[in-house]
N, C-alpha and C positions, 0 to 999 in steps of 0.2 A: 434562502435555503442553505444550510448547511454542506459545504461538501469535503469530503475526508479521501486525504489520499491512502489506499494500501499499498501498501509493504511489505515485502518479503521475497526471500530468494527467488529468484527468476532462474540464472545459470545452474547446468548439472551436468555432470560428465554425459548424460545421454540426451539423444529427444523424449522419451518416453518420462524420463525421471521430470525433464525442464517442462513436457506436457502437466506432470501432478502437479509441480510447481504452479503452473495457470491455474488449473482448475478449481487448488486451495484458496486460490487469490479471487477468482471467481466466484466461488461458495462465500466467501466473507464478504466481496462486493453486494451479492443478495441479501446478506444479510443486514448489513451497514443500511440499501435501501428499505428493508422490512421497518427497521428504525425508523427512517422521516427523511434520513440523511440521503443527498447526493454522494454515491462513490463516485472516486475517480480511481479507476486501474487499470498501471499503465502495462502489465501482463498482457492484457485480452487488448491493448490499442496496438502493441506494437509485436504479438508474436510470431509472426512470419513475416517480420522483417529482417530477419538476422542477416547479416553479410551487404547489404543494401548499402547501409552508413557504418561510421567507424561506432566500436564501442565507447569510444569518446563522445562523441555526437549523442548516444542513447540515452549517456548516465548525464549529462548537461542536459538533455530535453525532459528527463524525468524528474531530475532536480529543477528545472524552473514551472513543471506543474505543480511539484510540494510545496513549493514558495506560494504557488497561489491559491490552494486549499487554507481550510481554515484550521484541522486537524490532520494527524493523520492517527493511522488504525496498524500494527504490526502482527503479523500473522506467524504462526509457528514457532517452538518452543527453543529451534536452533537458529533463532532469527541472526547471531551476532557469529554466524558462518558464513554470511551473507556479504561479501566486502559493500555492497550496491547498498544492503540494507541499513549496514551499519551506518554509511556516507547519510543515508535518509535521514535517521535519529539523530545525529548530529546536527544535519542542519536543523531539521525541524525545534531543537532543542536552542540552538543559536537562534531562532527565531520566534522563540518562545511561545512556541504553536504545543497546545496539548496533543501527547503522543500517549494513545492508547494500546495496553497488552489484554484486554478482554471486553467484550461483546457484553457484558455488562456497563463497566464504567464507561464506553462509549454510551452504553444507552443513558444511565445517568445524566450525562452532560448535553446528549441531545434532548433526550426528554427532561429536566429533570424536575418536575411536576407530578411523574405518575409513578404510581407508584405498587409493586409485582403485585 
């Protein structure tokens, strides 16, 4: 099975704004599985862990999940606000993992047999 990491801002000046932040990344994880695809997001694995581990610690554990998806999926139009997110694309790009910006072209690639 295919699994795809999401992407996209986590931190926000508040809890409420860094909650929407989850919930976007949540909503695109459903949909990534509506696709065929295993998501992996690391929003809903690690969001009340804040203060636990350093912010060093978060952004090297979430970077060595992207390493091991096979794609990832970027969510939101201000994704390159994101210092965490931007650090994703990069790698993902240095590892010449397909990085997707729409819920189409991810489905393309996971399906890409069928057709709308």
């Amino acid at each position: 099975m295919i699994v795809v990491y999401v992407a996209g801002a986590y931190k926000a000046p508040t809890s409420w704004q860094r909650e929407q932040n989850v919930r976007r990344a949540e909503n695109a994880a459903l949909e990534i599985a509506k696709l065929g695809a295993s998501p992996l997001c690391p929003h809903t694995n690690t969001r009340f862990f804040e203060g636990e581990c350093t912010p060093e610690f978060w952004y090297e554990a979430t970077m060595e999940l992207l390493r091991r998806c096979d794609a990832i999926f970027v969510i939101g139009s201000d994704w390159q606000q994101s210092e965490g997110t931007v650090r994703e694309v990069e790698e993902a790009t240095r590892l010449k993992k397909p990085v997707f910006f729409s819920l189409w072209a991810l489905e393309q690639w996971v399906n890409p047999g069928k057709r709308d």
